[in-house]
N, C-alpha and C positions, 0 to 999 in steps of 0.2 A: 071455442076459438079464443075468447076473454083468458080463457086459462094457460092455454098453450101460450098467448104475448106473457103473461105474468112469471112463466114457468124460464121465456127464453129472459126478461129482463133481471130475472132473480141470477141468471146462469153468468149475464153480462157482469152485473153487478160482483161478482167472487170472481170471474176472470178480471176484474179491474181491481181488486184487493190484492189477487195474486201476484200482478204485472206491479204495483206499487210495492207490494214487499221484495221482491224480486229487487226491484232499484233500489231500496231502502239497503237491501241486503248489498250492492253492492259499491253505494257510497261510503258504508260504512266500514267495509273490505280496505276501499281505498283508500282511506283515511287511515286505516293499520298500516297498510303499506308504505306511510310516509319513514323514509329513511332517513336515521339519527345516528351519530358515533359522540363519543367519548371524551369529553376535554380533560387534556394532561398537561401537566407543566415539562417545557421541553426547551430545548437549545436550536433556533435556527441560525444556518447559518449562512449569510450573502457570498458567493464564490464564484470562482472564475473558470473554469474546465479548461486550463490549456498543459501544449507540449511544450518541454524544455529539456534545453541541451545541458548535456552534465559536463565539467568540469573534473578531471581529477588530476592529482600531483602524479603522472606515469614518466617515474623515470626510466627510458630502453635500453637496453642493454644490445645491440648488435655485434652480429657476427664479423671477425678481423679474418674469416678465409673463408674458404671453401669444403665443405664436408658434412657426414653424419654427427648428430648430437648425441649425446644421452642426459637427461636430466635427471636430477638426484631431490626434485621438488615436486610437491602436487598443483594444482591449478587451487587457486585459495590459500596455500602454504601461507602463515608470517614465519617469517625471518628476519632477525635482525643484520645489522649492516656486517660487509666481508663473510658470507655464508657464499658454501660451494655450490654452485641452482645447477650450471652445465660442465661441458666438456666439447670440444670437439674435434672430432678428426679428419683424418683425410680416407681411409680406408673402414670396409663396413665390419670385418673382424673387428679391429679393436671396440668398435661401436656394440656391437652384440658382448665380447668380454665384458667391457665396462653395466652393460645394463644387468648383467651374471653378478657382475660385483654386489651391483646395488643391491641385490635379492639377499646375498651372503651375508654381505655386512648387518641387514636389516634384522638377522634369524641371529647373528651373533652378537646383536645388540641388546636384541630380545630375550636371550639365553644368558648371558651375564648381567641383565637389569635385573631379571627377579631370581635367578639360579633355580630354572624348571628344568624338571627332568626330561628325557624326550618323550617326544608326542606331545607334549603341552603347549609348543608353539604359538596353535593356533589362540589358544585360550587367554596366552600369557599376550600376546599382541593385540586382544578385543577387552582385555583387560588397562592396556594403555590407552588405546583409545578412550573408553568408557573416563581414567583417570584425566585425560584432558581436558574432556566435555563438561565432566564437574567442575571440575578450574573455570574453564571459560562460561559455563554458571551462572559460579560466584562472582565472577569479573561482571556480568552480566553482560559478554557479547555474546548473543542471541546470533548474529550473522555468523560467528566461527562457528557455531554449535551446527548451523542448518548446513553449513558449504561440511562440516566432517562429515555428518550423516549423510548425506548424498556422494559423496565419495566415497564410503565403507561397502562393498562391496565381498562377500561371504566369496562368492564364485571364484573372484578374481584372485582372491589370498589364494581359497586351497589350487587354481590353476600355479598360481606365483609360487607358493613355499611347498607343498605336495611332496616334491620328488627331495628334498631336503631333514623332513620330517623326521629320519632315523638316521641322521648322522649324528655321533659326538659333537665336543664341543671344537675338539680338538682335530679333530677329521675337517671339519669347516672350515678353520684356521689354516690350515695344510691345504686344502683346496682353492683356498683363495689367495693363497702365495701362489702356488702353479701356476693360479689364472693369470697374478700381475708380472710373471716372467712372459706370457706371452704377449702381454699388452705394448703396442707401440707407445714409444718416447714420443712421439711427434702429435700432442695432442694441446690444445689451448681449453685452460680452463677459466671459467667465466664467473664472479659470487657476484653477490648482493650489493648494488652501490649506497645500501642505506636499508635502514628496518621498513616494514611494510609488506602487503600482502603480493604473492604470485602468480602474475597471469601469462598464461600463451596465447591470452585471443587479443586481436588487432583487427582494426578496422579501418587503418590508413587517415584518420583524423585526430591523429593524437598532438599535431603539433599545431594543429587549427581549433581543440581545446587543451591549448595545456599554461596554467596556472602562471606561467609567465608572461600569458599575454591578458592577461586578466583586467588590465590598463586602459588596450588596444584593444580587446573583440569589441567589434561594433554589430550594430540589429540585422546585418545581412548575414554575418559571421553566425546566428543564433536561429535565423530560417533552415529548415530542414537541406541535409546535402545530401546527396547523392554517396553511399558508403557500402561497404561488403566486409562483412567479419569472415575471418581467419584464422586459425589455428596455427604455429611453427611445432606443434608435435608432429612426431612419424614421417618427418620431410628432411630433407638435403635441404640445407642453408646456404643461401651463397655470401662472398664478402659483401660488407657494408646491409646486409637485411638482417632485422631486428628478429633474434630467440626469446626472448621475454622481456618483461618489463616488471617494476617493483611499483608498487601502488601503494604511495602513503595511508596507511588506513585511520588518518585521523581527519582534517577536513577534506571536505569537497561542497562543487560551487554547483549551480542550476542557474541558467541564463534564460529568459525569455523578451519573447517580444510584446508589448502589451499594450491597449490603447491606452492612447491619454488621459481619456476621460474618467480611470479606473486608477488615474496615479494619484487624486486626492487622497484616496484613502489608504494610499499606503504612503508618502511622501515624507509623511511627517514625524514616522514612526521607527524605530532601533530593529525591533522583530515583526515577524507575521508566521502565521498558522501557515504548515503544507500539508494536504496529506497526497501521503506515500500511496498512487491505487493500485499497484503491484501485491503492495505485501499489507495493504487496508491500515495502515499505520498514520497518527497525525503528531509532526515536529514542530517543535520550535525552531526558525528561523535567522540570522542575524542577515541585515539587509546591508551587502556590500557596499553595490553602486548603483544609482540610475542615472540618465540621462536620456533628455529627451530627444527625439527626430522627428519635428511636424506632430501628425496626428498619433505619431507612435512612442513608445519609448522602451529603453532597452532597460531591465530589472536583472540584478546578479546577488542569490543570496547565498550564503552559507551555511555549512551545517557539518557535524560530525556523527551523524546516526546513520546506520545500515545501509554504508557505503556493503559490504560483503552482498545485498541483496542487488548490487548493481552494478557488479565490476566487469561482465560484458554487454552493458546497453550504455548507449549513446544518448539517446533522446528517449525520452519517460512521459507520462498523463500523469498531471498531480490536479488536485485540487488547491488554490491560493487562496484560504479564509480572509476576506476580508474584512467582513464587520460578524459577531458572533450578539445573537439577542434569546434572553433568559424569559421565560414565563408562560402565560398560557397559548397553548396553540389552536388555531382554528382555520377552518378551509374557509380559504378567502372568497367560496361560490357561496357558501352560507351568511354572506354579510350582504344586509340590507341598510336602505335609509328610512327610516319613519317617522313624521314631525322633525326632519332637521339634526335628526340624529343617527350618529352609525354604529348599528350593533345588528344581535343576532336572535330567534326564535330558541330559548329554550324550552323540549317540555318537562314540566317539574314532576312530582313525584305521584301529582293525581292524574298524569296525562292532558293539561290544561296546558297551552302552545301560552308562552309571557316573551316578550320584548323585552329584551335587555341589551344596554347600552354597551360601548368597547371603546377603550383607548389602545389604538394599535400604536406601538411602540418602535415596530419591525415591519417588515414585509421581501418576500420576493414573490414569483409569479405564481405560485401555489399557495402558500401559506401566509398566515399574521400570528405574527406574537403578541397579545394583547396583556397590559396591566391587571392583576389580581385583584388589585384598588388596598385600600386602608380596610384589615379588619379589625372588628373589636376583638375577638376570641378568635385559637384557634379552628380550624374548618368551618368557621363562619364566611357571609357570603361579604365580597368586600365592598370598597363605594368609591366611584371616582366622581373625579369631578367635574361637571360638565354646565356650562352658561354658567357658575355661581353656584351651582346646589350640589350637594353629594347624594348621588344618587347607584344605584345595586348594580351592579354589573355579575359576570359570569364566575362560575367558582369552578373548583376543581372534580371531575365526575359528574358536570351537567352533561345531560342529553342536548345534543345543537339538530337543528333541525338542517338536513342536508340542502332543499332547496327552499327557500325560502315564500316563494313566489305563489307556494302551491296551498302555503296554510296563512293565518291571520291572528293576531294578538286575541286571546280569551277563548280560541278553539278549544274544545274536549275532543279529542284525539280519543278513541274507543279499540 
């Protein structure tokens, strides 16, 4: 009986060894599990997420009657100023002539620029293209390069030149006098009031942003309105409504409405950071006007970049950089205080959890950007200064402990 007790206390005795390493085993799991990232030197940046209304120099050109158009431009076209953009008539014959013409002329243009033989139309025409895209390049508009390419269109040539492709040069010429005996006299032609890009889309607020009132828009003028885009292609015109407009393609303004609280930090300043969130692009700025209304104020900036990425919208999302801070970054959920001090759990390179201190420089609701501190040598760790003493703070490629709360200064982290 003495043996069977000795037999079950020996059996308790290893079920209590086993239940202990078991735990052993899984404190020491959970202590692995502790999650760490990587401090890098980076750019945060304090910002604003709002809409704004765009501003651009649209001068319209309206219709003096009643009729079919044909246009001799693309949507994106520059032209400089007294170029021929329309036409229009009274009758839908001359209209279909006239849109014949423009095909002819274009093949005969294209056949006396480079003197191709035929059939090479097509080639000799993607050939021009291609040479203006180089131009605009080297000029470095990026916005003419993307409005060409998105208009080039393969289908639409060989639909458009196709039935053209085996005539002479001279046969062309002869065809296109024929066409212009049939064409009525009775037509109004419409160019260019000034260089700048070509649009046929409207949205019926062009005169509620347009550059001459740039004095006068006030904060209610800059709240979103109620608006509908439109096209004048492939439509009957009637008198006094607007067929295109020419779009200075040098400045343009962005309006917004913004609190007050947020105008210290632009007030005082010539430029400010936008970025572009359409095309993920960030500009320099020059700051028109402001003025304040109560708790609001109205902000108007300027700019001359990649108006082409935004000649049919109205109102745009940009980012307003306010304040931009340089150095090291860290999650602001990894910052504690310890003795009167604020910093973070690094673990070093033997896995040993150490406290180190931080001057944060920066902050928004995610991140800090903390001081590097004074080092002696390169990728040495640096030293700020804190009550009077220089003391180590974090360096570049520490391990930061994610939550803080869960380990303790001189841990072995296993």
């Amino acid at each position: 009986m003495a043996k069977k007790k000795r037999r079950a206390n020996v059996l308790n005795f290893i079920l209590l060894l086993l239940f202990l390493s078991f735990l052993i085993y899984l404190i020491d799991n959970w202590r692995v599990t502790q999650e760490t990232y990587i401090v890098n030197e980076e750019t945060l940046e304090i910002k604003l997420e709002l809409e704004t209304a765009i501003i651009k120099d649209e001068r319209i050109v309206y219709a003096l009657s009643d009729g079919d158009v044909s246009f001799f431009k693309k949507q994106g076209d520059k032209v400089k100023s007294g170029i021929l953009i329309a036409q229009q008539f009274n009758d839908y014959d001359s209209k279909s002539i006239t849109d014949e013409l423009n095909i002819i002329n274009e093949i005969i243009s294209v056949k006396q620029g480079n003197k191709v033989p035929n059939g090479n139309v097509g080639i000799s025409y993607y050939n021009e293209i291609k040479n203006e895209i180089q131009n605009a390049l080297f000029q470095k508009d990026y916005g003419y390069v993307m409005t060409t390419v998105n208009n080039l269109d393969t289908n639409d040539f060989n639909y458009r030149y196709s039935g053209y492709e085996s005539y002479t040069l001279q046969e062309l010429i002869n065809h296109r006098e024929s066409l212009r005996n049939n064409l009525s006299a009775e037509k109004i032609s419409y160019y260019s009031p000034g260089s700048g890009i070509v649009s046929y889309s409207f949205d019926g607020l062009e005169m509620v942003y347009s550059v001459n009132r740039l004095e006068e828009i006030n904060i209610n003028d800059v709240r979103k309105l109620n608006y509908q885009n439109y096209s004048t292609l492939n439509k009957t015109i009637k008198n006094n409504e607007p067929i295109y407009k020419v779009i200075d393609n040098f400045d343009w303004f962005m309006a917004f409405e913004i609190d007050k609280s947020h105008m210290d930090a632009i007030r005082d300043q010539n430029t400010l950071k936008i970025r572009l969130k359409k095309i993920d692009k960030v500009i320099n700025t020059t700051i028109f006007r402001v003025q304040d209304y109560g708790e609001k104020s109205l902000l108007i900036l300027q700019t001359d970049k990649f108006l082409h990425d935004y000649l049919e919208d109205r109102y745009i999302n940009v980012d307003v950089i306010l304040k931009e801070f340089n150095g090291l970054k860290i999650r602001k959920e990894s910052i504690i205080e310890q003795n009167g001090l604020i910093g973070v759990y690094v673990s070093d390179t033997n896995k040993v959890v150490r406290f180190r201190p931080v001057d944060i420089i920066g902050e928004n609701m995610e991140y800090a950007i903390v001081d590097g501190g004074e080092k002696v040598s390169v990728g040495s760790r640096g030293r700020i200064l804190v009550n009077g003493e220089q003391i180590n703070t974090i360096k570049i490629y520490d391990s930061i402990i994610v939550k803080p709360e869960n380990v303790y200064d001189g841990q072995i982290l296993r």
